[in-house]
Every structure is written in C-alpha cells, then in structure tokens.
C-alpha positions in Angstrom: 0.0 0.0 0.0 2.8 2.6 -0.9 0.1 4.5 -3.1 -2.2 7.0 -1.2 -5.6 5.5 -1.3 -7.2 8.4 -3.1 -4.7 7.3 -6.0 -5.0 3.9 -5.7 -9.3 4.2 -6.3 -8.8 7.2 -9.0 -11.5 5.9 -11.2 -10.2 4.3 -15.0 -12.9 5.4 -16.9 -15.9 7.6 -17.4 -18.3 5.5 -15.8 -16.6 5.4 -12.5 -16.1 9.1 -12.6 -18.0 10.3 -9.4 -20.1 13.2 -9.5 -20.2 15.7 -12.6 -22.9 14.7 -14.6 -23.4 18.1 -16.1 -20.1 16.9 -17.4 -20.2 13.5 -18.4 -24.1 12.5 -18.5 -24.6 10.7 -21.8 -25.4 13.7 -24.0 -22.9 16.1 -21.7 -20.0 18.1 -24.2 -17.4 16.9 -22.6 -18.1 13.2 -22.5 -18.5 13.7 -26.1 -15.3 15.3 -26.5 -13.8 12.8 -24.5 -15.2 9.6 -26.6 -14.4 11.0 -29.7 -10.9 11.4 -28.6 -10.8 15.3 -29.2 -7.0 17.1 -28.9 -9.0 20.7 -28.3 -7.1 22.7 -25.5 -9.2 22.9 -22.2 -9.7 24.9 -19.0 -11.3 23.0 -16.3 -12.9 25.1 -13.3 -13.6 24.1 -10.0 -13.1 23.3 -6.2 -10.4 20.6 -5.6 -11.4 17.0 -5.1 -13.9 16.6 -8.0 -11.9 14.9 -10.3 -10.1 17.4 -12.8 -6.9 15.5 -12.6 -9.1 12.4 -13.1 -10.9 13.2 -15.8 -7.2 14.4 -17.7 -5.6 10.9 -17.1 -9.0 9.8 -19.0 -8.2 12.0 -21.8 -4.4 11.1 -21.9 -5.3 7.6 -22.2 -8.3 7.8 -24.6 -6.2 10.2 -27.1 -2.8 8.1 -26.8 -1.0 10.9 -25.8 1.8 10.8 -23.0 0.5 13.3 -20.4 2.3 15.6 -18.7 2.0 17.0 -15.4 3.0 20.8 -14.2 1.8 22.7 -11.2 2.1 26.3 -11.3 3.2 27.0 -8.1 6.5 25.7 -8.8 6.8 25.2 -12.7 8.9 27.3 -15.1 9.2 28.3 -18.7 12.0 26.2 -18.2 9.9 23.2 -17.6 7.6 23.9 -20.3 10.4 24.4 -23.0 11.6 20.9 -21.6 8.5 18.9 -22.2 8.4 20.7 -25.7 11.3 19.0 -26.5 9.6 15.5 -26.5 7.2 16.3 -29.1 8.1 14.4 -32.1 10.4 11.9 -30.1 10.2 8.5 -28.5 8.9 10.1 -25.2 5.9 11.4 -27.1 5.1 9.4 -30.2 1.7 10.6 -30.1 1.9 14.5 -29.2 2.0 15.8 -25.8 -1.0 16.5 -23.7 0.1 18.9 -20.8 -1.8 18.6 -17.4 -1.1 22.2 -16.1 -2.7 22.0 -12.1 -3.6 25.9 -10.9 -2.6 28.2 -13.7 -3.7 31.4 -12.3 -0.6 30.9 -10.5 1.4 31.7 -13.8 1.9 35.3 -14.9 0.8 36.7 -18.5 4.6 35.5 -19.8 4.0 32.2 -18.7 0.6 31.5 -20.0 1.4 33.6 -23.3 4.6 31.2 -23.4 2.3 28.3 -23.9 0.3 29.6 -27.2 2.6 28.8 -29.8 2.6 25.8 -29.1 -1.1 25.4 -28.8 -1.3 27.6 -32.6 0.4 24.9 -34.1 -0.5 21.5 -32.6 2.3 20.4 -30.3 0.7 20.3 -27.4 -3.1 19.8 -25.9 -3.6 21.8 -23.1 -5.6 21.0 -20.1 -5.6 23.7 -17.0 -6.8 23.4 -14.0 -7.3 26.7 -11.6 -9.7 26.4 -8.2 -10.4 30.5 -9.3 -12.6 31.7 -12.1 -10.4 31.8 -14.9 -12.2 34.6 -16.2 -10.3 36.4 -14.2 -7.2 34.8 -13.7 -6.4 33.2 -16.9 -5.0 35.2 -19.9 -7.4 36.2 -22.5 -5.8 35.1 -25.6 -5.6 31.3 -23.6 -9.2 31.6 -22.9 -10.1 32.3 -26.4 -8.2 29.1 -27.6 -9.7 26.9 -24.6 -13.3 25.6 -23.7 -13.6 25.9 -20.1 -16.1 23.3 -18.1 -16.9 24.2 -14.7 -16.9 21.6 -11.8 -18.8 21.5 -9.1 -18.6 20.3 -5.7 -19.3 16.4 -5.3 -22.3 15.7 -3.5 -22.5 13.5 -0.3 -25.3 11.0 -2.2 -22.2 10.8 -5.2 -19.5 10.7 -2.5 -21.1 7.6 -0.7 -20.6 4.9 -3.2 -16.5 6.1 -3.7 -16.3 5.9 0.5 -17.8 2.4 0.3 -15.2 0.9 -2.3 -12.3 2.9 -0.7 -13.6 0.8 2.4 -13.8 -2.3 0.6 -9.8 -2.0 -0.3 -8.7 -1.6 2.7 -11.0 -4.6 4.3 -9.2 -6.5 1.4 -6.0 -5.1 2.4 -5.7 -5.1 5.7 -3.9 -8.1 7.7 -6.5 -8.1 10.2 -9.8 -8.1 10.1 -11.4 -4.4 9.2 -14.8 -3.7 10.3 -17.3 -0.1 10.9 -19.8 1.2 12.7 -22.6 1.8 10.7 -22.8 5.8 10.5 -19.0 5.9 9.2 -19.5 6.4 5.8 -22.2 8.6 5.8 -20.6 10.6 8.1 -17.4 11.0 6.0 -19.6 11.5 2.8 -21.5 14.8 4.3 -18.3 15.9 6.0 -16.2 16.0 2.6 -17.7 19.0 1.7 -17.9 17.9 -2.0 -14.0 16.5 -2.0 -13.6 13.7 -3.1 -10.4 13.1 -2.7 -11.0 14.3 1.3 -13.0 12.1 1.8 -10.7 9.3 0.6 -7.8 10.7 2.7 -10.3 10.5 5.9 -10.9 6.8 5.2 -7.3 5.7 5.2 -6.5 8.2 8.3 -9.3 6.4 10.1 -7.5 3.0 9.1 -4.2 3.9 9.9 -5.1 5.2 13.1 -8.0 2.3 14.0 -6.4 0.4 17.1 -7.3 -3.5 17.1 -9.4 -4.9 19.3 -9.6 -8.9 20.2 -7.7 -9.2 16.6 -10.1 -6.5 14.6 -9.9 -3.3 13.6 -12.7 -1.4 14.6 -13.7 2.1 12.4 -15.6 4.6 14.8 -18.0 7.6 14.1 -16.4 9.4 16.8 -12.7 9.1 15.3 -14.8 9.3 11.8 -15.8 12.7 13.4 -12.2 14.0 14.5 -10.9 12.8 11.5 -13.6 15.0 9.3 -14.0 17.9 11.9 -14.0 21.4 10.3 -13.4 20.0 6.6 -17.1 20.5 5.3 -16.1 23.8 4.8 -14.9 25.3 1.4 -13.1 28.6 2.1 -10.7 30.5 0.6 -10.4 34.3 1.8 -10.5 36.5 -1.1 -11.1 33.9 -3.5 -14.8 32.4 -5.1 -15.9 31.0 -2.4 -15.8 33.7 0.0 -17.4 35.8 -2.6 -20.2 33.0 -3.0 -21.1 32.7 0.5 -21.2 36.8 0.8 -23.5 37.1 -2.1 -25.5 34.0 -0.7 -25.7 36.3 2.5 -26.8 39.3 0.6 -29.0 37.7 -0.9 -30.7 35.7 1.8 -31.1 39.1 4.0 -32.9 40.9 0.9 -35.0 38.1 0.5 -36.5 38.1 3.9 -34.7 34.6 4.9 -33.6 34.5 8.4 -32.9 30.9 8.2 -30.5 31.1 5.4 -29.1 34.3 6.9 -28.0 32.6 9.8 -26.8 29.7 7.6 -24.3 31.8 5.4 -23.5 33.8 8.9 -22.6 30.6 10.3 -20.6 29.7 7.2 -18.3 32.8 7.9 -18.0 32.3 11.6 -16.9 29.3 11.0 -14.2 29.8 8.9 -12.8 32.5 11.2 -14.0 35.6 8.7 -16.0 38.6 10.7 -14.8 41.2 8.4 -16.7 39.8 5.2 -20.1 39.8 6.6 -20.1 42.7 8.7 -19.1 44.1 5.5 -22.6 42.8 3.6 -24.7 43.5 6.7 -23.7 47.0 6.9 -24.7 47.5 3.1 -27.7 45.7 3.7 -29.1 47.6 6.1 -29.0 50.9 3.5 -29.8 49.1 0.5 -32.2 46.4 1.3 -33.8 47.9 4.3 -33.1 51.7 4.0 -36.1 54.2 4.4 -38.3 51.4 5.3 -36.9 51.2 8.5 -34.2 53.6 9.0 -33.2 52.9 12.3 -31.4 49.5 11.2 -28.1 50.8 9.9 -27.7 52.1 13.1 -28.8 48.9 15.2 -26.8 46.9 13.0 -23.3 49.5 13.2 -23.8 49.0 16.8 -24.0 45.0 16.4 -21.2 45.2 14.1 -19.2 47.6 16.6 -19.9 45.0 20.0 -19.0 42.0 17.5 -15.6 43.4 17.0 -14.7 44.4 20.4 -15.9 40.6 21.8 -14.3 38.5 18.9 -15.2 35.4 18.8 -16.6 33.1 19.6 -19.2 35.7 21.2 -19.2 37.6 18.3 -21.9 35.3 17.1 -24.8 36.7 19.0 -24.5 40.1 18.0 -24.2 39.3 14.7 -26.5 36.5 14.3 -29.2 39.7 15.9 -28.3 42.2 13.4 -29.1 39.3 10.2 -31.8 38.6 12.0 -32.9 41.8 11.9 -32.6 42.8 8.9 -34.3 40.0 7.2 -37.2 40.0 8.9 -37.1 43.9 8.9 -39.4 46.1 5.6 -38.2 46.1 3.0 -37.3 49.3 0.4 -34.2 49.7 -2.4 -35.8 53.6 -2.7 -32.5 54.6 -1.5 -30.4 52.6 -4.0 -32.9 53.8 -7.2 -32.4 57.4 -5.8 -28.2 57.4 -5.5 -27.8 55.6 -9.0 -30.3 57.6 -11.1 -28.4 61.1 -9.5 -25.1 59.6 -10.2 -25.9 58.5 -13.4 -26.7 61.6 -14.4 -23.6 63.2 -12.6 -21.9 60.5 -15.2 -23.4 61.5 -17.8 -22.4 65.0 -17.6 -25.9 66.4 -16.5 -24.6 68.8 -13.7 -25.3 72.6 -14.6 -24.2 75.5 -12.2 -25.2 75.3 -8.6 -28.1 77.6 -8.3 -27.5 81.2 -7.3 -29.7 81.4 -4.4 -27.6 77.9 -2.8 -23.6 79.3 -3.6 -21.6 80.3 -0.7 -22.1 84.4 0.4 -18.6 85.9 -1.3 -17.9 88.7 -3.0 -17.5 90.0 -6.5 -15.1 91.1 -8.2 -15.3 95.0 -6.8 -15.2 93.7 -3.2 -18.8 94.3 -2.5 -20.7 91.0 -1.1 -23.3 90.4 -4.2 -27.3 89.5 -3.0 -28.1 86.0 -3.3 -31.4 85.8 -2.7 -31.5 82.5 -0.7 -35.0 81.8 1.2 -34.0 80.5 4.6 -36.8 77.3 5.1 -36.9 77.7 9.0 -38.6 81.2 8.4 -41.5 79.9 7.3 -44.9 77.6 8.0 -43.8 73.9 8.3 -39.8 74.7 8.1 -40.2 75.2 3.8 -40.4 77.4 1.2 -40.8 76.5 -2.6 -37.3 77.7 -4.5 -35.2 75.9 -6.9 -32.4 73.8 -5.4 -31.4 71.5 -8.7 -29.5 73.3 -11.5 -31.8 74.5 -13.9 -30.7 71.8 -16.5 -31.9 69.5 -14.3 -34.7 71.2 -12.1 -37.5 69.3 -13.3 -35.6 66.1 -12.6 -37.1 63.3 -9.8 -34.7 61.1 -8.4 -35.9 59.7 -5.1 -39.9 58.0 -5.0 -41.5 57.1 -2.0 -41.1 53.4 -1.4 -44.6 51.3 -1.1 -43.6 50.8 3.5 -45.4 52.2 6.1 -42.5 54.6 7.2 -41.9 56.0 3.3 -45.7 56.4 2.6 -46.1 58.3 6.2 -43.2 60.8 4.9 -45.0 60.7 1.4 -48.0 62.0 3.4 -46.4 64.3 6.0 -44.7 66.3 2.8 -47.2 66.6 0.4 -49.5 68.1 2.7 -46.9 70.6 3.9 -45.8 71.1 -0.1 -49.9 71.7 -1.4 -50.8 74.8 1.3 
C-alpha cells in the first residue's frame, strides 16, 4: 500500500467518474469530447477534489498521448520548453498532452509562453485553476480553450467512492477491518464535495484504528475527528468567500432568516468577521433603507460590539443584526435614488449650482453680491418653494417614495406641507 488511497481508487474510466454529470451524463460536451478522442485545448474550473486531474488521465489515455503534469506553483518556462522537447520523439510518439494544475498561478509571460505551441498542434492543453479563470487566466488562452466548470461532489455521489475505498482496505488489511454503521455517511457529508477528502479520511481512520480482540474497529467518533471542520470550502478573497457573501446578501434581501444565519454561520466558522459585517452594513442601507431607517444604526452598533468581543461571542451580535434585517421592511428607494443622481452626474448632467444655494462671497469689486437665498426655518412647516437643482436638471425626480409604512407616512407628511 505505498500509493495513497485516493490514487489507488482514482477511477479508470468515465463510468466510474464520481459526480459531474453536467459533465459526463450521456449527451454532456465533454463526455462527447472525450469519446471522440478530441486534442482541443481545455480549462477545467472548479473546487479541488472533483476529479479534474481524473478526468485528464482519462483524456491522456483515450487520445494516446503521454500526459504531462506541471503545477504552477512551482513550474517554469524552463519546464515547459523541456517537455516541448519530446514532441516528435520516442517520449511522445503521439503529441504531448500537458496537465497544467492551478494556472492562475502563472503570470501573463508564462501562459502567453504556452500559445505557440497550442497555434500549431504540439501540445493539448488542459488547466486546472480552483479561481474563475475569467479572471485569472490570460485572455488570448481563454479564447483558444473551452472551459467546463466543476462543481462540488455531493454527499449521495461521495457515498458509493467511501464504500469501495472501504472495501480496499478490508481487502487489504492483515486483520480483520470492520465499521460502525454511520462511518461512511458521516465522511460522505463531511467532505464537503472533496472527493479526494473524503478518501484521505478513510485511510487516516484506518491507519489510526487500534485493534481490538484481533479487529480493527472504524468509529463515528474518530470518523468525526478525522472530518471535523473539513465541510467547509473557504478560501479568503477567492470564489468562495465571494459565493457565501452574495448568498448572505442575498438571503437578507430576501427576507430569509434561516439562510441568513446559515451563510453567517458559514463565515463564523471559517474564522472571517470582516466579510459579513461588510454585507450586513450595506444591507441595512440598500435592502432595508427608508423602510426602517433605524437599522443601519442597530446593525453598526452590532457590528461595533462583534468586533470588540471576537469570537466566539461575536456570534450573538451578529446572528441579531441578520436577523434583523431579514425580517425587517423592506425598500431599495434609497439605491434607485443614489444611481439615477449619479448616473446623471456620469453622464455629464450637472449645470451650475443655483445662485440662491452658492456660498455668500464677493464680486469682483469687493462688494458682497445678493443672493437671494429663502432661509426654510422662516416659514410655516420649516419650507419654502425655491429651486435647489441646477436649472438643467430642475425638473428632474430622483428619489420616490417606497410602497412601507415609514416611506408612505413621509410621502404623506410632505405633500401636505408642499400643497398649502
């Protein structure tokens, strides 16, 4: 058993493939590409642990092509001009097909290195980046690439690779290998979507299973050690911190407290207070806004306590300010009103400030000119009808009255004051 397990069970063909069926159902692209033993140059996108690496040994062998393997992190020009010089040789009777593992991690040299060599044939390129390559990867690449998105593995998909990497080790092992019944499942849902996680758990929990009256025992509790914290996918500043803080967002906006505190939970987890105070904040002005004002100020003082505690008491404070603002009214009047003006401001719409709203200074003879300004306190209800917009723009309406209770009553409230 010198092989890691998760190398040892890396599935041969398509049908063994776990997960991805987007991919490789029966009418899916790329199984189509792959049957038809296609040389075109791909990008493939997605967490690690869903087979990317998998599915290019597939490829290799399908095409007859000796595959090569670079990782970014530590790979060179050097490197690549290297492997070019097997192409047409022994080593590579049957072109080159070059695995390259996280490419974002090559600069715009390094990947524009690699396109004469995809122009004329030498090589079939296959990268593999955990970041949208959209992004990451160099344009001219992109446009000579088709780039398949993986997805996390679920834990129903997961199950069946757990219960053969299992069965290899009960074959395996000079003792007798037995486990309780909740192991695999438990390793399945605690993957998070790797498979390859998942795979390393099993043979930790075998390696580290202690025999008992001549058997080796797996447990749920070690299964749970083994797995603890690894359900998570986070990567700060990369797409799936991004994911989870739109999934927040969007959860708030849509009046979700359940999913709020999911997604919170997601962040608290992973150690990360900055990000979603960040999206709770801007929630609070434009999801809530003038339907209940008083949030962003309930919520800045949630933030504000959950920075001074840390955590793990952080939690409560902001676990109350999600809370609130999901179950809080609802109005983006506040968002509508800032972009149109803006917009506008853009657009080169400004004009001059009007002359009754400039500063009091003086002309050009030292005298202090008139400027005509009616001061609002001075009359009934605190306002007087003048111009405050430039006159390019006077007739303009920016901000409406959201459809809430607290909008509608200043609706109200104004237009009877604005009619005497």
């Amino acid at each position: 058993m010198d092989r890691p397990l998760a190398d040892r069970i890396r599935p041969q063909g398509l049908e063994e493939v776990v997960g991805q069926r987007h991919l490789l159902g029966p009418d899916a692209l790329l199984r189509r590409f792959i049957e038809k033993g296609t040389d075109a140059n791909m990008v493939f996108y997605g967490p690690s642990g869903t087979g990317k690496t998998t599915i290019a040994n597939i490829i290799a062998r399908r095409t007859h092509r000796t595959l090569y393997r670079l990782n970014a992190t530590t790979a060179s020009l050097q490197d690549i001009k290297d492997i070019m010089a097997d192409v047409g040789t022994l080593m590579a009777p049957g072109g080159v097909l070059l695995y390259l593992d996280e490419i974002q991690y090559f600069n715009k040299k390094q990947q524009q290195s690699l396109l004469e060599f995809m122009e004329n044939g030498a090589i079939t390129l296959i990268a593999s980046t955990t970041e949208n390559p959209y992004f990451y990867v160099y344009g001219a690449l992109l446009s000579r690439s088709t780039v398949f998105e993986f997805k996390p593995v679920s834990a129903a998909d997961v199950l069946p690779a757990v219960g053969r990497a299992l069965g290899i080790l009960q074959k395996e092992s000079p003792l007798p290998l037995q486990w309780e019944e909740g192991v695999p499942d438990h390793i399945a849902h605690a993957c998070g979507g790797d498979v390859r996680k998942a795979m390393n758990a099993v043979e930790l929990l075998y390696e580290a299973a202690l025999p008992v009256d001549g058997t080796l025992t797996l447990t749920v509790a070690d299964a749970e050690q083994v797995a603890q914290r690894s359900a998570m996918r986070y990567d700060r500043g990369g797409d799936a911190m991004y994911d989870l803080a739109s999934a927040l967002m969007k959860s708030l906006r849509g009046s979700d407290p359940d999913a709020a505190l999911h997604y919170l939970a997601r962040f608290l987890e992973a150690g990360d207070l900055i990000t979603p105070c960040r999206r709770l904040l801007c929630s609070a002005s434009e999801d809530i806004g003038m339907a209940y004002p008083q949030a962003i100020a309930i919520v800045k003082a949630c933030v504000d306590t959950a920075m001074q505690l840390g955590l793990p008491e952080a939690q409560l404070p902001l676990a109350q300010a999600a809370v609130l603002l999901a179950t809080a009214p609802k109005s983006n009047s506040v968002v509508s009103a800032i972009g149109a003006a803006w917009s506008d401001v853009k657009r080169g719409r400004t004009g001059s400030v009007p002359r009754e709203l400039q500063n009091v200074h003086a002309d050009t003879t030292g005298q202090e000119r008139e400027q005509g300004y009616l001061y609002p306190h001075d009359f009934p209800g605190h306002w007087v009808r003048q111009q405050y917009l430039p006159d390019e723009l006077k007739d303009v309406v920016y901000y409406r009255y959201g459809d809430n209770k607290t909008e509608q009553a200043a609706r109200v409230f104004w237009e009877n004051i604005k009619k005497s």
